[in-house]
PQR file with spaces between the fields and no chain letter, atoms N, CA, C, O and H, PARSE charges and radii, in Angstrom:
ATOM       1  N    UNK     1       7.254  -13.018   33.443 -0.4000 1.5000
ATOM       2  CA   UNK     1       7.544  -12.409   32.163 -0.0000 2.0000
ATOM       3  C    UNK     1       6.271  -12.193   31.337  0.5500 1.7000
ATOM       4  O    UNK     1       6.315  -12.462   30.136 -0.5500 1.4000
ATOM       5  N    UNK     2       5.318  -11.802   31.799 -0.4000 1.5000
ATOM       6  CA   UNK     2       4.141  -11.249   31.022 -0.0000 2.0000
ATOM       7  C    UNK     2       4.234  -10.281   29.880  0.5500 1.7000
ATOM       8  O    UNK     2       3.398  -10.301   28.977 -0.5500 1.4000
ATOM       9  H    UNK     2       5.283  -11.584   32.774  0.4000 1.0000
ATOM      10  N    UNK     3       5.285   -9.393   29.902 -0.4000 1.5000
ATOM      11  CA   UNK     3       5.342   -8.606   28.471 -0.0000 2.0000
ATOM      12  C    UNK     3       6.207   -9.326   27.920  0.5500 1.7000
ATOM      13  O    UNK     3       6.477   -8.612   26.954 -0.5500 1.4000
ATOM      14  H    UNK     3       5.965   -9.378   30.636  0.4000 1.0000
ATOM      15  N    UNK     4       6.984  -10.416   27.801 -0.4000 1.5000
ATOM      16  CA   UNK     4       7.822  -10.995   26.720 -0.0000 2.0000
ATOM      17  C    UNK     4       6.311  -12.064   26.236  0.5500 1.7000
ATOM      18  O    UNK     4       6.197  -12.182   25.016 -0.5500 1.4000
ATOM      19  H    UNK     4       6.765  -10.996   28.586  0.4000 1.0000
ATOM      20  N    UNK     5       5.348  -12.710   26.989 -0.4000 1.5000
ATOM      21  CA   UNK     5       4.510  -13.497   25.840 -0.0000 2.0000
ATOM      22  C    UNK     5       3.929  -12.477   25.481  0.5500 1.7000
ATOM      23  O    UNK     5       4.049  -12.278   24.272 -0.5500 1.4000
ATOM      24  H    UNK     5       5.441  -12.614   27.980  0.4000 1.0000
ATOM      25  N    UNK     6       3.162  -11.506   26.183 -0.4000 1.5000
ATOM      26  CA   UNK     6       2.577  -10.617   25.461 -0.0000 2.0000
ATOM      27  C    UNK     6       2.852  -10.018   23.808  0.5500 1.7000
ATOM      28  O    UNK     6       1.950   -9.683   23.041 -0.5500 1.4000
ATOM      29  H    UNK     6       3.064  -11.668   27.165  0.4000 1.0000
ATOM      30  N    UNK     7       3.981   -9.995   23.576 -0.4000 1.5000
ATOM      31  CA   UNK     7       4.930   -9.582   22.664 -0.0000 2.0000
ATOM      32  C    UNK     7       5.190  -11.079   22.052  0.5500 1.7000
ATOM      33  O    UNK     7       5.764  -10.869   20.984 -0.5500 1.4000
ATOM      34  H    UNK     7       4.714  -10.268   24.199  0.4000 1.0000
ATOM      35  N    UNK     8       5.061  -12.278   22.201 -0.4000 1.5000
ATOM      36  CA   UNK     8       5.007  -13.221   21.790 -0.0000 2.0000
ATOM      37  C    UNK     8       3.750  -13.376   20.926  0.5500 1.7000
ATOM      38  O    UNK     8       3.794  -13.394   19.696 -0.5500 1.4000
ATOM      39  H    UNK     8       4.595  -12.449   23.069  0.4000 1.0000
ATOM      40  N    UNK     9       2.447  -13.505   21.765 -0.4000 1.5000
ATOM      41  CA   UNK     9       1.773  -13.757   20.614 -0.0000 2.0000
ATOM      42  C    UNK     9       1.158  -12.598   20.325  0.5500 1.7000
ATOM      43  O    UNK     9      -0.046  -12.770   20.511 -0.5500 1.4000
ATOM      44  H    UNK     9       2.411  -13.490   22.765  0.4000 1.0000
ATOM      45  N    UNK    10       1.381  -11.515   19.967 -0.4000 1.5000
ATOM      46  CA   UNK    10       1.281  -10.285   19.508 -0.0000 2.0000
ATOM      47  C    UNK    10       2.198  -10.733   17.602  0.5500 1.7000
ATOM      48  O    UNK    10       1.758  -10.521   16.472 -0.5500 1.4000
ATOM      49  H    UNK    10       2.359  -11.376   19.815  0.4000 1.0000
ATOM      50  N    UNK    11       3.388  -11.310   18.005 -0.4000 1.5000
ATOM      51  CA   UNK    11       3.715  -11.481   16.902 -0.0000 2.0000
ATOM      52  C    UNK    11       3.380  -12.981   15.800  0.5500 1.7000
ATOM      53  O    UNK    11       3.473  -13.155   14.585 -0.5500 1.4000
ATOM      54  H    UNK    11       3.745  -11.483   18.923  0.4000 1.0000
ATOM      55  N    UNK    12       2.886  -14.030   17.181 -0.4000 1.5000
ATOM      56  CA   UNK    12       2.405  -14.563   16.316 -0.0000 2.0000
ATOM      57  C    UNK    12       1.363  -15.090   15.663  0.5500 1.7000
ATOM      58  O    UNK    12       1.160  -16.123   15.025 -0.5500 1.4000
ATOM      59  H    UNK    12       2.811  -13.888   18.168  0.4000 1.0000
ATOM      60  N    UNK    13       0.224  -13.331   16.230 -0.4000 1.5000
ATOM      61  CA   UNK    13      -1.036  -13.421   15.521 -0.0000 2.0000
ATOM      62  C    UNK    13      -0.892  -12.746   14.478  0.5500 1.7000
ATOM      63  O    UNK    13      -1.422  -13.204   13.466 -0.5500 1.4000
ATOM      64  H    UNK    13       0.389  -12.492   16.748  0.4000 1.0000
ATOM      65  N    UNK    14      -0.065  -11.323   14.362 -0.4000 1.5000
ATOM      66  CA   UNK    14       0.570  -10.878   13.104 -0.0000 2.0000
ATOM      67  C    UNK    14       0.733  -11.731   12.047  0.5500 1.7000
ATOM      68  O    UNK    14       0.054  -11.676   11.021 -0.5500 1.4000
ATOM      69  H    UNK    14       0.366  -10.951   15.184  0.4000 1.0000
ATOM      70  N    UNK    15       2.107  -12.968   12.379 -0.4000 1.5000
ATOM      71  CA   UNK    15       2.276  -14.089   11.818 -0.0000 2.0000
ATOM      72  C    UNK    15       1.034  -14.526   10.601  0.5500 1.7000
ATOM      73  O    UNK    15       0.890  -14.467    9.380 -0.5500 1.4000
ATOM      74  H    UNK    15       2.659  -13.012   13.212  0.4000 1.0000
ATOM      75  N    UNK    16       0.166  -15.057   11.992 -0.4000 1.5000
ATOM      76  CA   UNK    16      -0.851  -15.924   11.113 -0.0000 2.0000
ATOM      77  C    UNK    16      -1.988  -14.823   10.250  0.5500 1.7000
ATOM      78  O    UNK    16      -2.663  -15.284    9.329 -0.5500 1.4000
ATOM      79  H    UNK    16       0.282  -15.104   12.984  0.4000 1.0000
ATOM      80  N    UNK    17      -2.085  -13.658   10.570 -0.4000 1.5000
ATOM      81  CA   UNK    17      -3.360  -12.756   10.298 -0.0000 2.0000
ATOM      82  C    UNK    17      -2.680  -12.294    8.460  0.5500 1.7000
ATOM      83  O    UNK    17      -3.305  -12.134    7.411 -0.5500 1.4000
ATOM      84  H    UNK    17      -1.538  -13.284   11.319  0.4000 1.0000
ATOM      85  N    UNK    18      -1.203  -12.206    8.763 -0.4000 1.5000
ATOM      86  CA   UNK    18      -0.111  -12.295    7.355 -0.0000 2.0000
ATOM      87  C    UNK    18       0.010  -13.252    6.400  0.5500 1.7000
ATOM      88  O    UNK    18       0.122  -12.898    5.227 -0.5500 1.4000
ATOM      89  H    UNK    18      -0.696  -12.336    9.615  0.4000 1.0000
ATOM      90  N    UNK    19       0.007  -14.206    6.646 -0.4000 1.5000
ATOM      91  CA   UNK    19      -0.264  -15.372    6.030 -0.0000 2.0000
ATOM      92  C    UNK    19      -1.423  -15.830    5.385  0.5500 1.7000
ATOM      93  O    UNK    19      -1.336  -16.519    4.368 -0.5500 1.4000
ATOM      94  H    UNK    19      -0.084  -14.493    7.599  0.4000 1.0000
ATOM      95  N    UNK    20      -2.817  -15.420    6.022 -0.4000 1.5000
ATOM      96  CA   UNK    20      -4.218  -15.602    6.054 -0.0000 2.0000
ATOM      97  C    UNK    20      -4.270  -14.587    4.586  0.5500 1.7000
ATOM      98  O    UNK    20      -4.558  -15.135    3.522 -0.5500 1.4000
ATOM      99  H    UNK    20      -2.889  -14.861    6.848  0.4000 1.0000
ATOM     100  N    UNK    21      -3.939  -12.922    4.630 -0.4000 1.5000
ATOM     101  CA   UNK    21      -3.908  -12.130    3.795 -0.0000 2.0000
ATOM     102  C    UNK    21      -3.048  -12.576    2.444  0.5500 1.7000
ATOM     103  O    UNK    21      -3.720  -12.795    1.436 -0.5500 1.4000
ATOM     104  H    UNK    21      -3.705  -12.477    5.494  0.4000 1.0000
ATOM     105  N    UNK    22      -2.093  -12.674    2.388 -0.4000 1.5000
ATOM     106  CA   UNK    22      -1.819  -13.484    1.433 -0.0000 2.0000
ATOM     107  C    UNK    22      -2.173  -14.766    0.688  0.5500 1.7000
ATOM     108  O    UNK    22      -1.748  -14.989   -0.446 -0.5500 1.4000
ATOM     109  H    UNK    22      -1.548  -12.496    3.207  0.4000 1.0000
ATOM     110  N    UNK    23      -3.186  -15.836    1.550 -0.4000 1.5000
ATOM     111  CA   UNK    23      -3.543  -16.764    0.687 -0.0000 2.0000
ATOM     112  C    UNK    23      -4.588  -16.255    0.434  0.5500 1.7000
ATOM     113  O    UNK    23      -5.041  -16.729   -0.608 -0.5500 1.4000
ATOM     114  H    UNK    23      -3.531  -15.655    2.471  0.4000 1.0000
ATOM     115  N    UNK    24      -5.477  -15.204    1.051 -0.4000 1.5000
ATOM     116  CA   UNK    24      -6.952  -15.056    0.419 -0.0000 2.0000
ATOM     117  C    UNK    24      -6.643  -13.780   -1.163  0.5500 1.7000
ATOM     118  O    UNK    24      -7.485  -13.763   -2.060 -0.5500 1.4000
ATOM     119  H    UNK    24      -5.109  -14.819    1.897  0.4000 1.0000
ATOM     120  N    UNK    25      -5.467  -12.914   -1.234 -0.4000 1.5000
ATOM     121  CA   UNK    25      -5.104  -12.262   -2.126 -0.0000 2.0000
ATOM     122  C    UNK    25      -4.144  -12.839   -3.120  0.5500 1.7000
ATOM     123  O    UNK    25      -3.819  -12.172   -4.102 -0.5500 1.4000
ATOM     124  H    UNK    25      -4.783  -12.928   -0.505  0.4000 1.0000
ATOM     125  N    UNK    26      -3.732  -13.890   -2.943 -0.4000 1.5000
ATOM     126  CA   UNK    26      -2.952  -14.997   -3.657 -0.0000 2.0000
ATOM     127  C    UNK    26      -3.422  -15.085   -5.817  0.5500 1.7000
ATOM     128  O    UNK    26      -2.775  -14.947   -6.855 -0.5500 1.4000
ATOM     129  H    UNK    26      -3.996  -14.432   -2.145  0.4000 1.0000
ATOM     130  N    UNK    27      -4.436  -15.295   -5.562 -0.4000 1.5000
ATOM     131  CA   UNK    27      -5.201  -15.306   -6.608 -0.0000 2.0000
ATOM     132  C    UNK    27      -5.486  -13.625   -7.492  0.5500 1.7000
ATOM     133  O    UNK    27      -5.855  -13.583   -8.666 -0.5500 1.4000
ATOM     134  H    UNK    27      -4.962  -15.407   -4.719  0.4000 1.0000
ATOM     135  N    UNK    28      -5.229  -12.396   -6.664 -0.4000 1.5000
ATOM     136  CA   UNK    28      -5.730  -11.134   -7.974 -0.0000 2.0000
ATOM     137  C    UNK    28      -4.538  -11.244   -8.442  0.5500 1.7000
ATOM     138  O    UNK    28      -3.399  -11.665   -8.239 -0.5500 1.4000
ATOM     139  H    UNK    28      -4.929  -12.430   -5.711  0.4000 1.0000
ATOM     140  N    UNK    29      -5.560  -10.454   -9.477 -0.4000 1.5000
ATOM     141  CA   UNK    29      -4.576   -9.954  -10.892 -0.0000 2.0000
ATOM     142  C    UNK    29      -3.904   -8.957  -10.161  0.5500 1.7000
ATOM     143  O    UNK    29      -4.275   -8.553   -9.059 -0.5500 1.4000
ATOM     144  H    UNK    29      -6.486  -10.112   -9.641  0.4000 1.0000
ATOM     145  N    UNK    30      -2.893   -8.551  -10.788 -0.4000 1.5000
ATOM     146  CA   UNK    30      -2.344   -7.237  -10.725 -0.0000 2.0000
ATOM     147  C    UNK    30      -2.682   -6.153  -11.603  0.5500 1.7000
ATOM     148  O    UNK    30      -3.256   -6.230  -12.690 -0.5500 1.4000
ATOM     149  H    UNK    30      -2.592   -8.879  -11.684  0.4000 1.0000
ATOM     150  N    UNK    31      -2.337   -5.318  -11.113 -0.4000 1.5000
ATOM     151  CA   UNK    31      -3.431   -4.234  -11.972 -0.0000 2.0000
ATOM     152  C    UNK    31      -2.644   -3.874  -13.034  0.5500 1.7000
ATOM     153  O    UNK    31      -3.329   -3.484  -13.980 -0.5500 1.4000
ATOM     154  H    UNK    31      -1.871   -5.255  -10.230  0.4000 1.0000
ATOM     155  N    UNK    32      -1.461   -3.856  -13.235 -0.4000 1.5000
ATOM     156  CA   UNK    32      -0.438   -3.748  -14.549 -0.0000 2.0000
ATOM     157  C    UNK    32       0.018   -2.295  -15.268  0.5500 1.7000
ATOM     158  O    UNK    32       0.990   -1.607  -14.956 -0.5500 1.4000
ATOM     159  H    UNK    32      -0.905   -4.173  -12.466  0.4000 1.0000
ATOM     160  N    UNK    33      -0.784   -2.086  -16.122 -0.4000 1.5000
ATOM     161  CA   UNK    33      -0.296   -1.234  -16.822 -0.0000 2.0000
ATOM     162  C    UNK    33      -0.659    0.075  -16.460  0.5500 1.7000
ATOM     163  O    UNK    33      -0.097    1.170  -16.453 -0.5500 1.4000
ATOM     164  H    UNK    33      -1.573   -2.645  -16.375  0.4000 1.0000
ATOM     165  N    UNK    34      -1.996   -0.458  -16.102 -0.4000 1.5000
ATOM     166  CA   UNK    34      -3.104    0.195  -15.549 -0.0000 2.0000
ATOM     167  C    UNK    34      -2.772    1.270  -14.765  0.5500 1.7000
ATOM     168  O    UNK    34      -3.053    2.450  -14.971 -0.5500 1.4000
ATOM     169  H    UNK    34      -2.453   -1.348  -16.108  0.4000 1.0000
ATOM     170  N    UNK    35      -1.855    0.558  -13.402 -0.4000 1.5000
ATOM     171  CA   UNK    35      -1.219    1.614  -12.366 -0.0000 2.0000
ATOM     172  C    UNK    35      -0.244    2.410  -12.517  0.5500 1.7000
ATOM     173  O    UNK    35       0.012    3.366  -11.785 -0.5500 1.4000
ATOM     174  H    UNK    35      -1.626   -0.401  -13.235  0.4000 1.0000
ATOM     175  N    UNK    36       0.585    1.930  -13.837 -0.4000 1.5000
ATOM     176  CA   UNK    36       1.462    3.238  -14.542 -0.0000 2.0000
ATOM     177  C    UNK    36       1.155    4.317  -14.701  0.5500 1.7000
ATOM     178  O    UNK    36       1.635    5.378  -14.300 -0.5500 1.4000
ATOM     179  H    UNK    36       0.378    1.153  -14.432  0.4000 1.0000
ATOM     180  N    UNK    37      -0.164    3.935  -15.663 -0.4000 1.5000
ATOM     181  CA   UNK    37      -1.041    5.308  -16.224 -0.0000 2.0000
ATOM     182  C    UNK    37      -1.406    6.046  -15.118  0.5500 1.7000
ATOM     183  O    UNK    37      -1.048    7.201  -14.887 -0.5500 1.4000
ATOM     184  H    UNK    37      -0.554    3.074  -15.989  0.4000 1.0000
ATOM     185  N    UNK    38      -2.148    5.335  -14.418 -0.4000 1.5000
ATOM     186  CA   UNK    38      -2.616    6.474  -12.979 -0.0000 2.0000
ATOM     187  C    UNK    38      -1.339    6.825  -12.232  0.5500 1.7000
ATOM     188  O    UNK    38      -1.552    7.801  -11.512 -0.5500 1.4000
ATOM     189  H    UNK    38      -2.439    4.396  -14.606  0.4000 1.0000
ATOM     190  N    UNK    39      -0.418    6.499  -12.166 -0.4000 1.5000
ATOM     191  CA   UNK    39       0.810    7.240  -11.415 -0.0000 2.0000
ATOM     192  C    UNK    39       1.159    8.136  -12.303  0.5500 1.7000
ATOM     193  O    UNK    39       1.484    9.172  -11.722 -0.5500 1.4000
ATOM     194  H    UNK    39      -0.246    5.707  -12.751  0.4000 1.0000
ATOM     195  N    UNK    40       1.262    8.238  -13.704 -0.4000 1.5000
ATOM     196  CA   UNK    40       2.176    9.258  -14.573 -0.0000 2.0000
ATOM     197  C    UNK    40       0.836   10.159  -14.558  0.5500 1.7000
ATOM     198  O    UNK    40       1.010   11.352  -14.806 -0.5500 1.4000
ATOM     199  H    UNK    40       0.998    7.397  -14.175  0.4000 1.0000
ATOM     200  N    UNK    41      -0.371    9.763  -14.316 -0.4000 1.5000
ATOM     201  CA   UNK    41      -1.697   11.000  -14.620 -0.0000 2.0000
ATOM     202  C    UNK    41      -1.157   11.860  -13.070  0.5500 1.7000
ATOM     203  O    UNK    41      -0.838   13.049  -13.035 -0.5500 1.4000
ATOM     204  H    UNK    41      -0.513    8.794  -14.114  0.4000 1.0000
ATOM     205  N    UNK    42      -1.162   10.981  -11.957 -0.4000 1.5000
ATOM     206  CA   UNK    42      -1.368   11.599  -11.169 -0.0000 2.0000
ATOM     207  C    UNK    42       0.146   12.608  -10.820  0.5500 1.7000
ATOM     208  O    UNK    42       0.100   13.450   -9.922 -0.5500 1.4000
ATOM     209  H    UNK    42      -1.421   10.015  -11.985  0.4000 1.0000
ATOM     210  N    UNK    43       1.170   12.435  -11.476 -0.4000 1.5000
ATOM     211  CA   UNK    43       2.540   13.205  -12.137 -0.0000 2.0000
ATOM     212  C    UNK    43       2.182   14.407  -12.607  0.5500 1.7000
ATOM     213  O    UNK    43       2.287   15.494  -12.039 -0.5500 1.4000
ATOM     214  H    UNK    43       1.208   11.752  -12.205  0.4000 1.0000
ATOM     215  N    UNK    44       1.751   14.161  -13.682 -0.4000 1.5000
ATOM     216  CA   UNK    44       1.025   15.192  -14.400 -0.0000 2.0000
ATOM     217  C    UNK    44       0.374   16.498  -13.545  0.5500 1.7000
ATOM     218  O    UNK    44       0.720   17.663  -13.353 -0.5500 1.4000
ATOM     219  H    UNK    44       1.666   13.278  -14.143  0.4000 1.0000
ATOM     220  N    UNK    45      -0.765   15.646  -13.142 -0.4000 1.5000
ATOM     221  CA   UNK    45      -1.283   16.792  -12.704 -0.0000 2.0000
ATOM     222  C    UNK    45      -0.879   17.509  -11.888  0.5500 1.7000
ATOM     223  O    UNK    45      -0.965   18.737  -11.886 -0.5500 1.4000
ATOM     224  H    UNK    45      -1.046   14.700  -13.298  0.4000 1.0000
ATOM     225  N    UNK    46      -0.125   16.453  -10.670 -0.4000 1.5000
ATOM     226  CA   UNK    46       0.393   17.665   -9.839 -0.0000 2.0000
ATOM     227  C    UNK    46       1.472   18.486  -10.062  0.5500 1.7000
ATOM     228  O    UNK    46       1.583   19.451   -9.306 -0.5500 1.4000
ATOM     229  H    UNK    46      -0.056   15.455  -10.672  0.4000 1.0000
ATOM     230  N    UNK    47       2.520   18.284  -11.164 -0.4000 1.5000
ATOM     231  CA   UNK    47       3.468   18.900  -12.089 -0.0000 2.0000
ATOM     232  C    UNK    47       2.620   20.423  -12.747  0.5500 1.7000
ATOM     233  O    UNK    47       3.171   21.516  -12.882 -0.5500 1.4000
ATOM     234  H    UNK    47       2.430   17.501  -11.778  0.4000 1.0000
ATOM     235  N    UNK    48       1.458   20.165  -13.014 -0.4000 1.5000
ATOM     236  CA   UNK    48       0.744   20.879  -13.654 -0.0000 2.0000
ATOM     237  C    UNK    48       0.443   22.151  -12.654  0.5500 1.7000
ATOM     238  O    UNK    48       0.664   23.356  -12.770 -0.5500 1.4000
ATOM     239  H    UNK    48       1.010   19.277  -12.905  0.4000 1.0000
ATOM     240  N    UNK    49      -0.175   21.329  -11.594 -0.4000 1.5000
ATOM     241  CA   UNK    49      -0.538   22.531  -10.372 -0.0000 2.0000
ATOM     242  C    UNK    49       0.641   23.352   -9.788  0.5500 1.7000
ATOM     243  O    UNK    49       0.502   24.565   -9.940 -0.5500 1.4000
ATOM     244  H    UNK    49      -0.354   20.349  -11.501  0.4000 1.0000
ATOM     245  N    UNK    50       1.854   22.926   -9.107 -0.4000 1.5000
ATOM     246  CA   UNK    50       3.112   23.253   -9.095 -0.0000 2.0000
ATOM     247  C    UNK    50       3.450   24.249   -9.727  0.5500 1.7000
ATOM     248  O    UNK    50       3.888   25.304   -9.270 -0.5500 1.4000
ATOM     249  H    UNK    50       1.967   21.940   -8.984  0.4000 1.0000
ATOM     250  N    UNK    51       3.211   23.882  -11.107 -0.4000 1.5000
ATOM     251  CA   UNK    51       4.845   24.729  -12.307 -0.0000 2.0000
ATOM     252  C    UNK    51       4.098   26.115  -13.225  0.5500 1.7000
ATOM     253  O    UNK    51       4.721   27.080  -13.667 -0.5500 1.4000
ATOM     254  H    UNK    51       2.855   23.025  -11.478  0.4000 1.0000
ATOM     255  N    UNK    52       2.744   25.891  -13.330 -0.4000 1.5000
ATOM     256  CA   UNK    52       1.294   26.669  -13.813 -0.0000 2.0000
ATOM     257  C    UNK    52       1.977   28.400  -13.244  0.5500 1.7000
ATOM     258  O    UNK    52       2.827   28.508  -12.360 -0.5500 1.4000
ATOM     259  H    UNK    52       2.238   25.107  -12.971  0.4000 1.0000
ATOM     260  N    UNK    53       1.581   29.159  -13.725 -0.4000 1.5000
ATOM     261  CA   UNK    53       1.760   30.625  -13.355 -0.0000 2.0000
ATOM     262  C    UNK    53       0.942   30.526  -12.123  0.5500 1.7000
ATOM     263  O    UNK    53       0.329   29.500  -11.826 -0.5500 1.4000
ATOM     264  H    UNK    53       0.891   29.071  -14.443  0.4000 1.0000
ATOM     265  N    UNK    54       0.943   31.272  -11.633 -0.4000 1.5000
ATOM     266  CA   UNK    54      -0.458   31.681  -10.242 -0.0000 2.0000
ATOM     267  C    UNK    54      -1.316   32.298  -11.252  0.5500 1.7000
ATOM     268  O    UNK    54      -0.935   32.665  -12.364 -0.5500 1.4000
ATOM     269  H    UNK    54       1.441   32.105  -11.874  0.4000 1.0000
ATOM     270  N    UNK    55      -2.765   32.406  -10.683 -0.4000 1.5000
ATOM     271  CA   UNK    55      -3.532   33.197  -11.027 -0.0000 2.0000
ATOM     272  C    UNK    55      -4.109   34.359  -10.757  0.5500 1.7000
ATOM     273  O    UNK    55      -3.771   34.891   -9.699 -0.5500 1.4000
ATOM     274  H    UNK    55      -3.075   32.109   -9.780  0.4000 1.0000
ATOM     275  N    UNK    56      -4.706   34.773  -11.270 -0.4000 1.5000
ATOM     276  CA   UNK    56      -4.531   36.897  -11.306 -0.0000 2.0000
ATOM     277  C    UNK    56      -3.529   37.819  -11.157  0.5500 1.7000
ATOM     278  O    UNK    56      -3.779   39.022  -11.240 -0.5500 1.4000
ATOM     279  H    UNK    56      -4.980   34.341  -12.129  0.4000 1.0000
């Protein structure tokens, strides 16, 4: 059964490589409000490009 461990620790280096990422990102801030603004800018603009007449 070589592709069932294969697929074994395939998942449980995932596992640990998941775990690893989360305690070393454990600690940021979140970016907050911050990422609102850049989602409704980035709304905007492309609302803007979209809905705009064509040009000439």
């Amino acid at each position: 059964m070589p592709r069932s461990n294969l697929i074994i620790r395939h998942y449980q280096s995932y596992i640990k490589e998941t775990l690893e990422e989360n305690e070393r990102t454990k600690n940021n801030k979140p970016m907050g409000l911050f990422a609102y603004f850049l989602f409704f800018c980035y709304i905007v603009f492309w609302g803007y490009v979209f809905w705009m007449p064509p040009l000439g």
